[in-house]
C-alpha positions, 0 to 999 in steps of 0.5 A: 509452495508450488515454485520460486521464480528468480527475478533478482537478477533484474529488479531491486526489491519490489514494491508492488506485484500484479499478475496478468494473462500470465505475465508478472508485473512489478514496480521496483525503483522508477520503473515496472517490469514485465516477466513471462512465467520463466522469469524472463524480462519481457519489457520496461514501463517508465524510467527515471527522468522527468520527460515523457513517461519518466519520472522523478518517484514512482507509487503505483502501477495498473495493467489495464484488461486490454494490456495497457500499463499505467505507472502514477507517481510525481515529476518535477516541482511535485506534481503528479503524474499518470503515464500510459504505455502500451503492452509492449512498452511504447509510451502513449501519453502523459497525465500531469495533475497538481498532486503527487500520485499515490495509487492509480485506479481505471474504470469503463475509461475513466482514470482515478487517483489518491494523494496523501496531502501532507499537513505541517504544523510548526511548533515553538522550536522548528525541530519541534513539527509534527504532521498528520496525513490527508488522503484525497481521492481525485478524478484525473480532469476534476478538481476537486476530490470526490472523497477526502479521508483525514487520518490525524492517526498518522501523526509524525513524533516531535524531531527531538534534535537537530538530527534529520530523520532518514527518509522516509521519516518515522510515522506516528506509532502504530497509525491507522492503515487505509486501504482503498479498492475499485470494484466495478467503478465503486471505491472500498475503503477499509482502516485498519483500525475501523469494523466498516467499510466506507463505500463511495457508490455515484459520488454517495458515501456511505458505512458498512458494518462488518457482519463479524468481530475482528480480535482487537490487539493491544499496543504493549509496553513492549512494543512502546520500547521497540519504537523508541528502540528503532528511533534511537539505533538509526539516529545513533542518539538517546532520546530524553525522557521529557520527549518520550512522553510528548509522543502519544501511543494509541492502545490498539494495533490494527487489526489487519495488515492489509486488503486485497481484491480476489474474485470479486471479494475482499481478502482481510490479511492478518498474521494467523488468518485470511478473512475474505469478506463480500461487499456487504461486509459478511464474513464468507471464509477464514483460512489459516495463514500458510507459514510461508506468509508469516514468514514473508509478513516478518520479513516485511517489517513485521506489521506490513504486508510485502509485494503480494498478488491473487488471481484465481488460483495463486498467492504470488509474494515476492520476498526482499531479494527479488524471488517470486514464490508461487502458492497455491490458494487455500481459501476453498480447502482450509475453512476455519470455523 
């Protein structure tokens, strides 16, 4: 590690972090914080509210390559929301669209967006519902989605009391992770459990394989435990056994925790190893993950990848209790065979 800088006396624990012309970015409640490389509070993008570039939940946030900050997230009565602020932190304008925003992605000036549409399906007994998750990639003016990629995977266990789940309710165990990325106008999209890419090229859609196995890991009856484990210590309740076996497992985890877009190139984040991989799926390197990053992952719930960002030369990870810790890059000294 080459240094920590102290952001926790300003944000709660982050969501996401960007670095940009030496700033650092970082989504924490209903806001985004902008901090020189000092860790002083620079400015603020959005605030909680339902007015001009405030909003009632944020999800995601870009820096534009002219400066300018866009926060998406939703506003009153659930629809979404895309605001753009200046550099300094000057609201320009509101984009309101019909659904909740998820990520926010902009290229050659046109703005695009994800939402996860939420389908319900109620059973005999209302506590008995369970959904599964749909994920629509829009363009901000059309529509209609220009991809739209069911993920029944994500499908939320039975509520087996009249007991509510804490938000945000208990996935589906071990679902399958979607990640989409923007290079150059194109849409990447990687799943966890998946050995392709789907790439969305002028509206055409179409697989990559990967030119390379990635090692498989099993979901154990241990893991199963776990879960159930989680579910009953937060609810303060025991689940019968007649419920446990409605809630179906998959056999395999996923295979990476998450992506991430480095020089033009795609970083594949699994616990022992970063993969980096080009466009076409070809494995270009594989380094051994740093402890620091373990230790951070766990931190993170374990199988979820925390507030982390690439630039040329750095891995910047911001742990729970507001510290941003700086690391070198190792991709060009730590090859892997």
């Amino acid at each position: 590690m080459v240094e920590r800088i102290d952001l926790k006396e300003v944000i709660k624990p982050g969501r996401k972090v960007l670095e940009a012309a030496g700033k650092f970015y970082v989504l924490s409640g209903y806001s985004v914080y902008c901090f020189d490389e000092e860790g002083q509070l620079l400015g603020t993008f959005g605030s909680r509210g339902t007015g001009p570039g405030e909003f009632v939940g944020v999800r995601d946030f870009l820096v534009t390559p002219i400066g300018q900050v866009l926060v998406g997230g939703w506003t009153a009565g659930n629809k979404g929301k895309i605001s753009i602020f200046d550099q300094d932190g000057i609201h320009l304008k509101d984009h309101v669209v019909p659904y909740m925003v998820n990520q926010v992605f902009f290229h050659a000036g046109r703005l695009f967006f994800t939402t996860r549409d939420v389908v319900f399906h109620s059973l005999k007994n209302k506590h008995d519902r369970f959904d599964h998750l749909t994920l629509d990639l829009f363009e901000v003016g059309d529509p209609e989605p220009i991809l739209t990629l069911p993920d029944k995977s994500q499908i939320n266990p039975p509520h087996f009391s009249g007991k509510a789940y804490p938000f945000p309710w208990f996935a589906g165990p071990y679902p399958n992770s979607i990640f989409i990325l923007n290079l150059d106008g194109d849409f990447f999209v990687f799943q966890g459990k998946k050995e392709f890419i789907v790439k969305l090229h002028g509206g055409i859609k179409t697989e990559i394989p990967f030119q390379f196995a990635l090692p498989k890991t099993t979901v154990t009856k241990e893991d199963i435990q776990k879960y159930f484990d989680r579910i009953e210590s937060v609810n303060e309740l025991k689940i019968k056994e007649t419920i446990k076996r409605k809630i179906e497992f998959p056999t395999m985890k996923n295979s990476f925790s998450s992506v991430r877009l480095w020089d033009r190139k795609f970083v594949l984040f699994r616990k022992e190893s970063l993969m980096v991989i080009s466009p076409d799926g070809e494995l270009l390197a594989k380094v051994q993950t740093p402890i620091e990053f373990i230790e951070h992952e766990d931190q993170a719930n374990g199988n979820r990848l925390g507030p982390i960002c690439l630039s040329k030369d750095f891995v910047y990870a911001l742990s729970d209790d507001g510290v941003l810790s700086k690391y070198k890059w190792p991709i060009m000294s730590q090859h892997i065979d």
